[in-house]
N, CA, C and O atoms as a GROMACS GRO file, in nm:
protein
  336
    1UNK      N    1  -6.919  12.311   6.792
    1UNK     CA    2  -6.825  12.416   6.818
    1UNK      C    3  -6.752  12.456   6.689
    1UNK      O    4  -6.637  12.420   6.666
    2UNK      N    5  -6.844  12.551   6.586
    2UNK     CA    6  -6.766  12.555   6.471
    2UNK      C    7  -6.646  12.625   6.506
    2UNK      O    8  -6.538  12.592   6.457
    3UNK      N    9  -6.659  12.722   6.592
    3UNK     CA   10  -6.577  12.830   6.599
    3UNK      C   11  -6.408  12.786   6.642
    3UNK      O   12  -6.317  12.868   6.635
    4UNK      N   13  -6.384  12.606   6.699
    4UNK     CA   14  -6.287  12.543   6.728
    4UNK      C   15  -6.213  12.509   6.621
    4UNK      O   16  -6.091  12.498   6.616
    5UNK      N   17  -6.344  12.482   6.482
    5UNK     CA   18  -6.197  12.459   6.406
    5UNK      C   19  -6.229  12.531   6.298
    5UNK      O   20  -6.220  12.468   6.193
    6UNK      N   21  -6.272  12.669   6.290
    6UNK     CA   22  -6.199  12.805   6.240
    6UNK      C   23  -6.073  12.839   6.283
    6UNK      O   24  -5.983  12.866   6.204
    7UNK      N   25  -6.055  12.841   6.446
    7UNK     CA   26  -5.972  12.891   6.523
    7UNK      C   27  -5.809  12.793   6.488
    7UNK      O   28  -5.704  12.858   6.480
    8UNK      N   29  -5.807  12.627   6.470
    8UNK     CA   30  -5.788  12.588   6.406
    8UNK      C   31  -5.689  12.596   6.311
    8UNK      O   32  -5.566  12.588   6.318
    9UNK      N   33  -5.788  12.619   6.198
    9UNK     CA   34  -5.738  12.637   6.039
    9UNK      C   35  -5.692  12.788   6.059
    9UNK      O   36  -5.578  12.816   6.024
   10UNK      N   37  -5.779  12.894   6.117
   10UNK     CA   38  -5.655  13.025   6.152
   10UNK      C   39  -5.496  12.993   6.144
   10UNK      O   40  -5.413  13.010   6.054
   11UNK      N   41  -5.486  12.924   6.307
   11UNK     CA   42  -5.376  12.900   6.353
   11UNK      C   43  -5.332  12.818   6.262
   11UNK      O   44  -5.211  12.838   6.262
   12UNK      N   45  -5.354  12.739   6.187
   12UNK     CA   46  -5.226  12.663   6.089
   12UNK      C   47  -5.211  12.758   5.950
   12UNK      O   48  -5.125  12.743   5.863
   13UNK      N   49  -5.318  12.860   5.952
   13UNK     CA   50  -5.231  12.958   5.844
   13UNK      C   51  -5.168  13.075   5.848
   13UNK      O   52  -5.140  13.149   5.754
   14UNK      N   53  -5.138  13.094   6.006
   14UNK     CA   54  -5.067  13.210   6.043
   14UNK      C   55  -5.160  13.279   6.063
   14UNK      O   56  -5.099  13.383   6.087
   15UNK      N   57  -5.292  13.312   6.074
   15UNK     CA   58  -5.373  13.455   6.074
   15UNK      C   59  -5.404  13.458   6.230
   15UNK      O   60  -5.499  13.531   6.257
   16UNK      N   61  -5.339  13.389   6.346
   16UNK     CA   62  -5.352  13.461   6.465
   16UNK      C   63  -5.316  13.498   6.494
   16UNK      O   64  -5.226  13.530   6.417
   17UNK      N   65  -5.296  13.577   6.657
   17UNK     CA   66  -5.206  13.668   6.763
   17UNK      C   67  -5.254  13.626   6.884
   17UNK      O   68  -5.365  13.640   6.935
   18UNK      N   69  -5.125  13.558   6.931
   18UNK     CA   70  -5.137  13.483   7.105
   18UNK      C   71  -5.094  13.558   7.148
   18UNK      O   72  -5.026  13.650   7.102
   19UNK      N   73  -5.130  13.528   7.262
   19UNK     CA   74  -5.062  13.625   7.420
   19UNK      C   75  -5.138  13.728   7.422
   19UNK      O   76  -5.201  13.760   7.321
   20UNK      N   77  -5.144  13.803   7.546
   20UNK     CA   78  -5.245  13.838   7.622
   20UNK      C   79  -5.196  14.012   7.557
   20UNK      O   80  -5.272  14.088   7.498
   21UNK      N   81  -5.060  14.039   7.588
   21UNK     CA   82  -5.003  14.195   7.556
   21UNK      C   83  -5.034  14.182   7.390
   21UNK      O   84  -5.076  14.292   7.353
   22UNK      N   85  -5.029  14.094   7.286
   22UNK     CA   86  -5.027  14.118   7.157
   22UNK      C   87  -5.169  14.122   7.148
   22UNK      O   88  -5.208  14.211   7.072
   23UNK      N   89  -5.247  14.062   7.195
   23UNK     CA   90  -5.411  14.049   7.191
   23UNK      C   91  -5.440  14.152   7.208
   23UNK      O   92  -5.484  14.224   7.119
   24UNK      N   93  -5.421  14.197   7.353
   24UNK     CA   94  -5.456  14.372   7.386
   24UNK      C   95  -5.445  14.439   7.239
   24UNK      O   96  -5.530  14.444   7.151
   25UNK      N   97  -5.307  14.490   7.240
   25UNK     CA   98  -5.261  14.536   7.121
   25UNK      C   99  -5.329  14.546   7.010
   25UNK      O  100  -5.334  14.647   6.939
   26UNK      N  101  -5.403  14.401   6.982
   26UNK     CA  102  -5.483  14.396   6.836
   26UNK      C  103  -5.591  14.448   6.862
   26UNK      O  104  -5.616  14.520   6.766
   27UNK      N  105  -5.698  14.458   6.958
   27UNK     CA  106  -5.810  14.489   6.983
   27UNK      C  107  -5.780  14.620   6.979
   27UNK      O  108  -5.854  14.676   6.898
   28UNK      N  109  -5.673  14.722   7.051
   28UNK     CA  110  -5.722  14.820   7.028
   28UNK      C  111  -5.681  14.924   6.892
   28UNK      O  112  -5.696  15.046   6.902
   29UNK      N  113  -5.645  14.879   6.806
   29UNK     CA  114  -5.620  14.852   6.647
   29UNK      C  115  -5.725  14.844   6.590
   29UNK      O  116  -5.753  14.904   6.486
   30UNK      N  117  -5.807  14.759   6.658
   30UNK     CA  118  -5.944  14.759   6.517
   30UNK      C  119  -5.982  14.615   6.555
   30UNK      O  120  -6.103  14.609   6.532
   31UNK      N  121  -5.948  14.518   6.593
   31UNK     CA  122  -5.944  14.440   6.672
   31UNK      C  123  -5.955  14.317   6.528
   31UNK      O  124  -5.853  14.308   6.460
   32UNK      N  125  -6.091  14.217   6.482
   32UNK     CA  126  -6.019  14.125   6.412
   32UNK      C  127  -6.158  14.030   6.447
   32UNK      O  128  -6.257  14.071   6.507
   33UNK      N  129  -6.138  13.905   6.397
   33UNK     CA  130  -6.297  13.816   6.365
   33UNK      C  131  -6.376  13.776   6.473
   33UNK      O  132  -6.497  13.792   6.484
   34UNK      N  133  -6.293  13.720   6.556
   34UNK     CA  134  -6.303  13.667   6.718
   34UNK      C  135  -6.218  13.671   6.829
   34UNK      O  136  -6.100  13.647   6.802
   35UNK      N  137  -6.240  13.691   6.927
   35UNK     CA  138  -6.127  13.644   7.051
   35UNK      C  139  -6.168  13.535   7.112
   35UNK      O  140  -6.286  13.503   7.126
   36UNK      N  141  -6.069  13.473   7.153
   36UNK     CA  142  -6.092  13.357   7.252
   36UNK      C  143  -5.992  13.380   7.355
   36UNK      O  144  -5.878  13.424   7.337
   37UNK      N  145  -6.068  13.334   7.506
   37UNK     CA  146  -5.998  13.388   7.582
   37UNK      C  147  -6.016  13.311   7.727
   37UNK      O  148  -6.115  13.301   7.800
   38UNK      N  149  -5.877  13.260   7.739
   38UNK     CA  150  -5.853  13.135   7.864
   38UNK      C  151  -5.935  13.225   7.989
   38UNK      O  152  -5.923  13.346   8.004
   39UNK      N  153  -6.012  13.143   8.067
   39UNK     CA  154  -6.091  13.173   8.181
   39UNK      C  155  -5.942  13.222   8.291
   39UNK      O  156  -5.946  13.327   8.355
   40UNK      N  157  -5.843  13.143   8.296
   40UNK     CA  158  -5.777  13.158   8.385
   40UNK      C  159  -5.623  13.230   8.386
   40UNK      O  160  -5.529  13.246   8.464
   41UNK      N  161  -5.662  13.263   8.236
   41UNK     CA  162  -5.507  13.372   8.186
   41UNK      C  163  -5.508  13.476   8.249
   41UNK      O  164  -5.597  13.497   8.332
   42UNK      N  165  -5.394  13.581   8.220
   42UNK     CA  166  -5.349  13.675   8.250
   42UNK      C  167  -5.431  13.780   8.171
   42UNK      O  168  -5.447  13.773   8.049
   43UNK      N  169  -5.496  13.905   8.273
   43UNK     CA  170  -5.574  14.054   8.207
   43UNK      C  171  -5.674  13.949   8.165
   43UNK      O  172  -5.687  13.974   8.045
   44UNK      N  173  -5.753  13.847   8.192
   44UNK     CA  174  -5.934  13.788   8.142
   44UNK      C  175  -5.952  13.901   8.139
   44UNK      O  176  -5.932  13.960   8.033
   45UNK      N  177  -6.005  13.983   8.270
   45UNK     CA  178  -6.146  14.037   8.270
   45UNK      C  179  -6.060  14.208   8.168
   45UNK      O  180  -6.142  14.279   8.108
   46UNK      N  181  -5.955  14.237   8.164
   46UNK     CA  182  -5.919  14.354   8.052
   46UNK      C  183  -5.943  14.326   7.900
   46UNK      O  184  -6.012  14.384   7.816
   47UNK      N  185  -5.880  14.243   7.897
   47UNK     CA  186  -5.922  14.165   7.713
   47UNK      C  187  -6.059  14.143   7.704
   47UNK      O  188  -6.103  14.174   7.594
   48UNK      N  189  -6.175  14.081   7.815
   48UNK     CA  190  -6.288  14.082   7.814
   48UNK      C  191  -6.330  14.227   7.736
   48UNK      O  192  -6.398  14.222   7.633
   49UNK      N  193  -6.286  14.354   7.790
   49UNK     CA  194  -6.383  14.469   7.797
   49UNK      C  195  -6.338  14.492   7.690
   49UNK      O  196  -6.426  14.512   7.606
   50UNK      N  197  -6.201  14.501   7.638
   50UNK     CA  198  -6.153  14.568   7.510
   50UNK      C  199  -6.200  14.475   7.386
   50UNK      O  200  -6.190  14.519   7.271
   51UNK      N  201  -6.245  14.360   7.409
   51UNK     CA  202  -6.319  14.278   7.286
   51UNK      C  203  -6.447  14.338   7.309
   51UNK      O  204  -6.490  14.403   7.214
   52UNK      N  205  -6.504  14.332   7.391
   52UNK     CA  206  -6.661  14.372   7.410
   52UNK      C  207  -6.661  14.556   7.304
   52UNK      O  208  -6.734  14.589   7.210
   53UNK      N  209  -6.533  14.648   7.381
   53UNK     CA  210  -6.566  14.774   7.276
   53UNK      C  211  -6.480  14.750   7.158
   53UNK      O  212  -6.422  14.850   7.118
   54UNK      N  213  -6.460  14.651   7.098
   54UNK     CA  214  -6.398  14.642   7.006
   54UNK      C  215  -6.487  14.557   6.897
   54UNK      O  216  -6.438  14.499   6.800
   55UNK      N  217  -6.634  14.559   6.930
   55UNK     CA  218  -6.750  14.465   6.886
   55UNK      C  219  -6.666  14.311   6.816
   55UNK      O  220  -6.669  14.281   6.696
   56UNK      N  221  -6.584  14.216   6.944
   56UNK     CA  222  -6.538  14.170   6.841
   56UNK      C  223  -6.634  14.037   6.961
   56UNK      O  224  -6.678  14.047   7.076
   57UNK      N  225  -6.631  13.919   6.854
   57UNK     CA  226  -6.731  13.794   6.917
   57UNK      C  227  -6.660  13.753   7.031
   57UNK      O  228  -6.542  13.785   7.042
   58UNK      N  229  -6.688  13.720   7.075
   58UNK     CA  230  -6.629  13.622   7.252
   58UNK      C  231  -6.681  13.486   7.270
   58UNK      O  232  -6.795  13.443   7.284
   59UNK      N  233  -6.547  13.423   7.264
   59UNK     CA  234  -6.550  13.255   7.302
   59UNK      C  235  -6.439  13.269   7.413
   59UNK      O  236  -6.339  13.341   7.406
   60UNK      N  237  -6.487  13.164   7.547
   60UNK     CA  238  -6.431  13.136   7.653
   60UNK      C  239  -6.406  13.009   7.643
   60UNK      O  240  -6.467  12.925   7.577
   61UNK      N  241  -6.292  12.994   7.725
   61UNK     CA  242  -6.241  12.873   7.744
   61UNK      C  243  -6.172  12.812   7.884
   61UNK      O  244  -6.088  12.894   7.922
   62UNK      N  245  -6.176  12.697   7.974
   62UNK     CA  246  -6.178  12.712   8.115
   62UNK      C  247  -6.023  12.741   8.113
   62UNK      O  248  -5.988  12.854   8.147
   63UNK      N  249  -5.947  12.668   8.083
   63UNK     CA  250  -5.812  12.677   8.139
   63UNK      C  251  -5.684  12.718   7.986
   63UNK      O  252  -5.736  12.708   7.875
   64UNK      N  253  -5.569  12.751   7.988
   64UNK     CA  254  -5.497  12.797   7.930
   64UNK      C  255  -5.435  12.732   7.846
   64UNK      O  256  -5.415  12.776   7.733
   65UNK      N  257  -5.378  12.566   7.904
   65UNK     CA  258  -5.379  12.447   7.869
   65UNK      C  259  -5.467  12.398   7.742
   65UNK      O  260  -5.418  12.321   7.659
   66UNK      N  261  -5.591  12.446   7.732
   66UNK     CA  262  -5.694  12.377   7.640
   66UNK      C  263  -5.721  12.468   7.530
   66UNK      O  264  -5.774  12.427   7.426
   67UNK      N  265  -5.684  12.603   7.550
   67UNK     CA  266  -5.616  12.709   7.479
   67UNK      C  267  -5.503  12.661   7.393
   67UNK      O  268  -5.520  12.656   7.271
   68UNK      N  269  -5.412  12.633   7.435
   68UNK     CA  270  -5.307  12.625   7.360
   68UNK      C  271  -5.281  12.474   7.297
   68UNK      O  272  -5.195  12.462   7.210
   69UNK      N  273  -5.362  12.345   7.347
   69UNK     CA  274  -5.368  12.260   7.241
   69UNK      C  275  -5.432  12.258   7.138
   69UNK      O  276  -5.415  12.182   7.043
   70UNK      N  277  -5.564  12.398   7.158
   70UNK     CA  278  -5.626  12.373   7.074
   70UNK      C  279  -5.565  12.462   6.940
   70UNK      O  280  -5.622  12.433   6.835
   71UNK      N  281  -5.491  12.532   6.932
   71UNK     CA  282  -5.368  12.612   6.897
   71UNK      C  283  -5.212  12.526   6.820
   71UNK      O  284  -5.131  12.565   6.736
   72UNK      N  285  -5.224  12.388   6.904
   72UNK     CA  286  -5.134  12.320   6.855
   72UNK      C  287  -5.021  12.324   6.927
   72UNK      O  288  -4.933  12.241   6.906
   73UNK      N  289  -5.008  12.412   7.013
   73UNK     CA  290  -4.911  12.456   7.124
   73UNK      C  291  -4.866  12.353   7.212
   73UNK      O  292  -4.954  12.267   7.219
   74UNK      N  293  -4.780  12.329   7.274
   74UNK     CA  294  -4.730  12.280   7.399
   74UNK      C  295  -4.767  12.346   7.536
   74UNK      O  296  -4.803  12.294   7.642
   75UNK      N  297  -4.751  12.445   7.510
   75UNK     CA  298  -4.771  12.568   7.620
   75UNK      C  299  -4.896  12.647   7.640
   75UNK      O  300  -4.955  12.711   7.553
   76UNK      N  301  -4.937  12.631   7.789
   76UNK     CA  302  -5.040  12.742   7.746
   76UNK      C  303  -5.043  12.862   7.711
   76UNK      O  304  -4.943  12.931   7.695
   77UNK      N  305  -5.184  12.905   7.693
   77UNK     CA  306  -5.253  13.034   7.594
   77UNK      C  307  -5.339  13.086   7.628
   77UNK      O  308  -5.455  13.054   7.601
   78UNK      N  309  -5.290  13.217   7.724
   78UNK     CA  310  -5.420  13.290   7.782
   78UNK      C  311  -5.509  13.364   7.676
   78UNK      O  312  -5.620  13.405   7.709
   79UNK      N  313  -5.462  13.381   7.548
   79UNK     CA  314  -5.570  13.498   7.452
   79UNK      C  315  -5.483  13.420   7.275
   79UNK      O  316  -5.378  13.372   7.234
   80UNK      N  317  -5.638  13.462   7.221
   80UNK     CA  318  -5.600  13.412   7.111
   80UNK      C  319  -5.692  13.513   6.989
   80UNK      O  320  -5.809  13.478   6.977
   81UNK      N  321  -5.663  13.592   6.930
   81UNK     CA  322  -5.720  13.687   6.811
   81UNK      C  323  -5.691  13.610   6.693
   81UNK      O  324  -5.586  13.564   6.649
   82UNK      N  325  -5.830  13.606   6.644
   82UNK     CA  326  -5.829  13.550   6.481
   82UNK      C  327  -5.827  13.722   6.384
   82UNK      O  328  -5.907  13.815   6.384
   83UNK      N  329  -5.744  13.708   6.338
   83UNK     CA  330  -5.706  13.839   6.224
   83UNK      C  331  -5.789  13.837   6.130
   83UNK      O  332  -5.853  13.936   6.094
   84UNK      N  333  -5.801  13.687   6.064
   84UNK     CA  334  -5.852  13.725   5.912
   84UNK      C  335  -6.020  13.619   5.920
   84UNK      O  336  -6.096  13.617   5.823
   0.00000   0.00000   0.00000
């Protein structure tokens, strides 16, 4: 799973955007390297379509929880955009 610890080293250098309204937001901007996106967050299947026309890669993940530890978070994390 390389793409876990890109996502990772992203998140410990600032180059992401959590949450589901800022995610939206970035995708339809121009969108950014990858999305990852909790199976059981808030707008899945909207962030689904706007990554899909936003040709940006798609990684799933089951729960929100596993999102956001993998993030470093306490809290879960329905959407996660890598910027750089």
């Amino acid at each position: 799973m390389e793409w876990k610890r890109e996502l990772q080293k992203a998140a410990r250098e600032g180059n992401v955007v959590m949450g589901s309204r800022k995610v939206m937001s970035g995708l339809r901007g121009g969108g950014g390297k990858f999305v990852v996106l909790a199976r059981d967050g808030a707008h899945y299947e909207r962030l689904h379509h706007y990554a899909r026309l936003a040709g940006v890669e798609i990684h799933e993940v089951e729960r929100g929880h596993d999102l956001g530890a993998t993030v470093r978070k306490p809290f879960r994390v329905s959407a996660v955009l890598v910027v750089k």
